[in-house]
N, C-alpha and C positions, 0 to 999 in steps of 0.2 A: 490671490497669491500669484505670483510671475513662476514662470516654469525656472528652476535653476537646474534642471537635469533630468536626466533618468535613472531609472531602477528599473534593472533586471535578477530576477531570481536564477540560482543556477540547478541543472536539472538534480544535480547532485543534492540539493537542498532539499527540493519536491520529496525526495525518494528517501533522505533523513527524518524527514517530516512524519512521512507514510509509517515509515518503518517503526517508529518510535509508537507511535498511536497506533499501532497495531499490536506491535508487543508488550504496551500497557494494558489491552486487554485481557479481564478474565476470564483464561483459561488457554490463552495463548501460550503456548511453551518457548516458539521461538518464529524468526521468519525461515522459513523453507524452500531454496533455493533449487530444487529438485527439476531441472529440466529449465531454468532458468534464461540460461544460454541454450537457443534449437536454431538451426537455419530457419526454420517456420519462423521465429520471433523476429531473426534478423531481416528474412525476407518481405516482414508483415514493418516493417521502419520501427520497429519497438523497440524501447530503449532498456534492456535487462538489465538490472542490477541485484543483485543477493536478493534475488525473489522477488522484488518489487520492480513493476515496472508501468511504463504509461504512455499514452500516444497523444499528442495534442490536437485541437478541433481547432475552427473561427468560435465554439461557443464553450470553451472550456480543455478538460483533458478528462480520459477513461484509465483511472487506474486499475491494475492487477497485485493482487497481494496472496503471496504463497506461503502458506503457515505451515506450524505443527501444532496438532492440538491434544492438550494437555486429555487423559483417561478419563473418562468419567462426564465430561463435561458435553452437553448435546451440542452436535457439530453445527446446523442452522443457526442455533443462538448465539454461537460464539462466530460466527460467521455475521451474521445480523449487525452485534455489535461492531464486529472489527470494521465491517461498513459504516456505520454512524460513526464511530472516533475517529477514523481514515480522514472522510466527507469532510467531519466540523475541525479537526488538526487542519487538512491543508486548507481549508479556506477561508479560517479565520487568522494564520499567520502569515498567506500571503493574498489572500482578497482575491485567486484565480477561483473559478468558477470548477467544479468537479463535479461532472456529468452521471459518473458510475462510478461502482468500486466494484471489482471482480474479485472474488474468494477463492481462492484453489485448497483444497486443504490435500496434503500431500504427504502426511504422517501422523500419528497417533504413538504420544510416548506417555507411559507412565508417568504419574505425578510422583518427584522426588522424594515432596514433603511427607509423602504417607510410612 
């Protein structure tokens, strides 16, 4: 096949991506933007957005994801998952390589539904 161009993703897509497959999981309540924005993050080149955020390598990117987790639910596990669905969301819609997924969990709200 001849090259007819390129494709580039925007970071803003990464971080839709993230977001989405994070807050699909069970027991996520929402993303957690809690400290989101710190001179620390801006000083560290991190790109913050509404709790998600990510730095890029030469072998990939390390993301960060700031939840809320749903009462009841063990925070490791829901933490565990939101790492696997983060991982296989962004690199099977965009074929970048993700290194890590960091978990913050940053609140604990009661489940609505009860």
């Amino acid at each position: 096949n001849e090259n007819v161009g390129s494709v580039k993703i925007s970071e803003d897509v990464i971080v839709a991506i993230a977001t989405t497959a994070a807050c699909e999981t069970e027991g996520v309540n929402k993303i957690s933007a809690k400290n989101a924005v710190s001179a620390k993050n801006l000083m560290n080149t991190l790109k913050p957005v509404k709790g998600v955020f990510f730095t890029n390598s030469a072998e990939g990117i390390d993301l960060t994801v700031q939840i809320s987790v749903i009462s009841g639910y063990k925070i490791p596990d829901v933490a565990g998952r939101v790492q696997d669905n983060v991982t296989d969301a962004v690199q099977t819609m965009t074929g970048i390589h993700v290194n890590k997924v960091n978990v913050t969990v940053n609140n604990i709200v009661a489940d609505a539904a009860k």
